[in-house]
N, C-alpha and C positions, 0 to 999 in steps of 0.2 A: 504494500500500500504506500505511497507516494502522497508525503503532504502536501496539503493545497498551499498554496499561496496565500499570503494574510495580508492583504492589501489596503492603505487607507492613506485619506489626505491631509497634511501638514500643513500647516499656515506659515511654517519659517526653518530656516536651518536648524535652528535653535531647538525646536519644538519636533524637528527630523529624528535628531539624535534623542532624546527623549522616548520618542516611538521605536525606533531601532533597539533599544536597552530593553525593550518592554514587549518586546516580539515580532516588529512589523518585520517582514520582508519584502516588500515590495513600496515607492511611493508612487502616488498622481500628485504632481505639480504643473501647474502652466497661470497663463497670463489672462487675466480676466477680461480682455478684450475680446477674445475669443474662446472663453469657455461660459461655457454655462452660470456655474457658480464653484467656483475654489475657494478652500476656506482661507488661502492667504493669498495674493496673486502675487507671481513674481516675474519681475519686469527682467532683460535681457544679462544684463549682470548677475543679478541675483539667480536669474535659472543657471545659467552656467555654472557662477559657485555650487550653487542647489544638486547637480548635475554629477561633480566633478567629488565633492562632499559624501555623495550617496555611493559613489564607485569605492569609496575609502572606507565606508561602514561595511561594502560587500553584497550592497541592496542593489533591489533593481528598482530603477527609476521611470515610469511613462509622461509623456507628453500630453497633455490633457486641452482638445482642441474639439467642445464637444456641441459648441451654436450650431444653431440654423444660421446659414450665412446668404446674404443678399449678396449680388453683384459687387454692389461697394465695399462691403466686409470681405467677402473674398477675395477680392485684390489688396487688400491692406493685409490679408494672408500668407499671399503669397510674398510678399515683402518682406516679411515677418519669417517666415519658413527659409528664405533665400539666406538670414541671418542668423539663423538658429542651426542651422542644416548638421553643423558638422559638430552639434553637441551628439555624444553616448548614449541617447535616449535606446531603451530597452524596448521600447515602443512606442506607437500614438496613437492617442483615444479619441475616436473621431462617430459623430453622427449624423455628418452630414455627408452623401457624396462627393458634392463638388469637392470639400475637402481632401477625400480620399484618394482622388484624382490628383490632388495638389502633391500630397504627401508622395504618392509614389512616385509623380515626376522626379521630385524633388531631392526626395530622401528614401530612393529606390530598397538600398537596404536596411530600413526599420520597419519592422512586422507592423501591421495597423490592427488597431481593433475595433470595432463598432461597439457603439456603449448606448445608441439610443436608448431609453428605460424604459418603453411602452412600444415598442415595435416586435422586438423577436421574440415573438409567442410560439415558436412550433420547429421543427428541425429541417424542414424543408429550406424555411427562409435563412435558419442556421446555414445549410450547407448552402444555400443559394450563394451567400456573403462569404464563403469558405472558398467555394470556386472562381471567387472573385480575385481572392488575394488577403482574406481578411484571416487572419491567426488565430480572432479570441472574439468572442460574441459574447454580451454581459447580457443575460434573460432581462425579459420585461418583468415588472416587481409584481404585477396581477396572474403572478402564473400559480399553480397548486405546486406542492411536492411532488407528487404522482406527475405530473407533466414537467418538471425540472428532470426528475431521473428518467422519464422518456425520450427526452430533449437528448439527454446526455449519452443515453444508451446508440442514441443514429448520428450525432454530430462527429462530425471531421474535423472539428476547431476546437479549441480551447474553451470552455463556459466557465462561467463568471457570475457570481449570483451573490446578490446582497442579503447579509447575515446579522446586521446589526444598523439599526438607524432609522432616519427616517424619508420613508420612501413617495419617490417623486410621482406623482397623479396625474397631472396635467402641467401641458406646457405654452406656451402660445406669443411670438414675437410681438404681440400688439400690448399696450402698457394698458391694460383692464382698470386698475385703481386709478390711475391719474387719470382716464376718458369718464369714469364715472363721476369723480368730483368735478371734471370742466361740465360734467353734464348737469350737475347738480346745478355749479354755479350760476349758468346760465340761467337755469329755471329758479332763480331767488332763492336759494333755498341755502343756508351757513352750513357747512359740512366740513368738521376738520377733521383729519387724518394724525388719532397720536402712533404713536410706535405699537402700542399694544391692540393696533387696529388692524393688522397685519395678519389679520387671520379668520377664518370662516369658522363662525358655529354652529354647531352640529347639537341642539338642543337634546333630540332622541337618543344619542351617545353619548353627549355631556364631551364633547371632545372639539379642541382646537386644530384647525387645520391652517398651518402655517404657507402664508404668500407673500414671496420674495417677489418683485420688482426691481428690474436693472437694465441696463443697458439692452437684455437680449431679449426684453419683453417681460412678461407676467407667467410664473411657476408657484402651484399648488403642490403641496407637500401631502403624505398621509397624516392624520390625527393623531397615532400611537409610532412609538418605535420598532420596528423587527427586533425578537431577538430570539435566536437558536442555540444559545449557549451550553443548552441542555438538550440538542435534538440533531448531533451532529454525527450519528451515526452512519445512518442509510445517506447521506450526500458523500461522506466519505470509502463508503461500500464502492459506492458507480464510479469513486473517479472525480467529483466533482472538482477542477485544477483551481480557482478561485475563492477567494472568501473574500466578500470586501465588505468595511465599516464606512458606513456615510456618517461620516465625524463632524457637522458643521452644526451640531445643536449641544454640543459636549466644550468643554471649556476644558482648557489641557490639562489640568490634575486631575478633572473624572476620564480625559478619554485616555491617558496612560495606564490611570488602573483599570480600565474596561478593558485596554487590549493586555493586559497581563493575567488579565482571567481569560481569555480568547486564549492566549498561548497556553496556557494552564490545560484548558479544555480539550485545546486539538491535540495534547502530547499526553492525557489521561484516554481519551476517546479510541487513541493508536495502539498505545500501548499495556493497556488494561481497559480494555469496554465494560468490563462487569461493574468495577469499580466506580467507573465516568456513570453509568446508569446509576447507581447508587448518592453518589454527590452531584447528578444535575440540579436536583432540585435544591441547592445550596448555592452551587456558580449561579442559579437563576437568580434566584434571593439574592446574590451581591452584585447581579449586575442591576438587579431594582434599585437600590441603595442610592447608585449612581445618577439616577434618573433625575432631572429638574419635576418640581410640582403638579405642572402643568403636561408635562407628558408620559403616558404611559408606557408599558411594555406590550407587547402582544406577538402572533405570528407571522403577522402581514396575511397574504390570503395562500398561506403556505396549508392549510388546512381546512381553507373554507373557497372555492369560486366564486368567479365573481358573476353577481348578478344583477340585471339590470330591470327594474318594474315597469313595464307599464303608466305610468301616472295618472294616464288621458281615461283610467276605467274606472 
């Protein structure tokens, strides 16, 4: 059995080597003009240190390049990429075509992965993006377990499946909050926006659904955190080559101790199962610990499909 990968995102050097000590093997850094959301962005200096830092810890380092890109953005891409080209990147994380196209011009030999979080639902499209050129395909977050080890069982690439965090729902390049307050204001109506308005309520779940607004549009988050810490068995049976922490609601002293219980787990899970079955339910309990107030733990729809009602009846 071959351990996965433990994958997650650092905001800084600094905060690099802290996750390295604490079990990470792998990072995603890149530059927030073109990614979605990083939890720190680092401009062309800093990735290179970032880069060259990571080779010296013995990590693998990805390129994290994951907008929808418009015409305009794309060429401010390939600018970008022409100058970046000949850093050590272990890969690049891309969900956009155009991009992908970029990259291989570019940077012929670094594996690319598709990371879109809501498209690769099934193995077909897996291998579709396989026979393309694509290494590593990260599953869409609405998938069940039963269809992750399906997935795994027919795919020709590397899978990649979020283990910890909170998971992305919807995406959309148009700024949704800022069109609805110009719409407000227009219609006379005082509408202000504090920080802790940044999110949808869900009164029937009692749950907040966090909305990030930035540059690359408007992204809804899931309500609850994933978390598998105690159910890492059967993903490890199939093969699954990834684990990744979506780290950007964790402040660095919980997400250090979160991934040194993740390392804790996946080196109990390998090496004594009996055992790991016996204390999941205690790694669960300390990874709650960690949780802010307002967000809970749950298993994402790792055990429930997702389903969609009706309304109109």
């Amino acid at each position: 059995m071959v351990k996965p990968e433990l994958l997650i995102n650092p905001k800084s050097q600094e905060e690099m080597a802290l996750l390295a000590a604490a079990g990470a093997s792998a990072f995603v850094i890149g530059d927030a003009r073109f990614a979605t959301l990083v939890r720190g962005s680092f401009e062309e200096k800093e990735l290179e240190e970032a880069v060259n830092f990571a080779k010296t810890l013995e990590k693998k380092v990805y390129l994290l390049i994951d907008a929808i890109f418009p015409n305009a953005l794309l060429a401010q891409l390939e600018v970008y990429l022409h100058e970046i080209k000949e850093l050590s990147f272990d890969g690049v994380r891309v969900a956009d075509l155009g991009a992908s196209l970029l990259v291989k011009q570019l940077m012929p030999k670094t594996p690319i992965h598709f990371v879109d979080a809501m498209m690769l639902t099934n193995h077909f499209t897996v291998n579709y993006w396989a026979k393309k050129g694509m290494a590593r395909a990260k599953l869409a977050h609405e998938l069940t377990l039963a269809e992750v080890l399906d997935i795994k069982k027919e795919a020709t690439s590397e899978i990649e499946i979020l283990i910890q965090g909170v998971p992305l729902m919807f995406t959309s390049r148009r700024t949704l909050i800022e069109n609805y307050l110009e719409f407000q204001r227009i219609a006379g109506k005082n509408v202000t926006l504090t920080e802790d308005s940044h999110a949808l309520f869900d009164q029937e779940r009692d749950l907040y659904y966090p909305i990030i607004e930035n540059q690359h549009g408007t992204h809804i988050y899931g309500g609850s955190d994933v978390c598998m810490i105690d159910d890492l068995t059967e993903l490890l049976a199939v093969g699954i080559d990834v684990f990744y922490i979506e780290s950007f609601t964790y402040p660095t002293e919980k997400l250090v101790a979160l991934l040194k219980l993740y390392h804790m787990a996946l080196d109990l899970a390998m090496d004594d199962p009996d055992k790991y079955r016996k204390v999941g339910p205690a790694l669960y309990a300390e990874a709650d610990k960690l949780q802010s107030e307002n967000r809970r733990l749950d298993r994402g729809f790792y055990y429930k499909p997702t389903i969609y009602k009706n309304q109109s009846k």
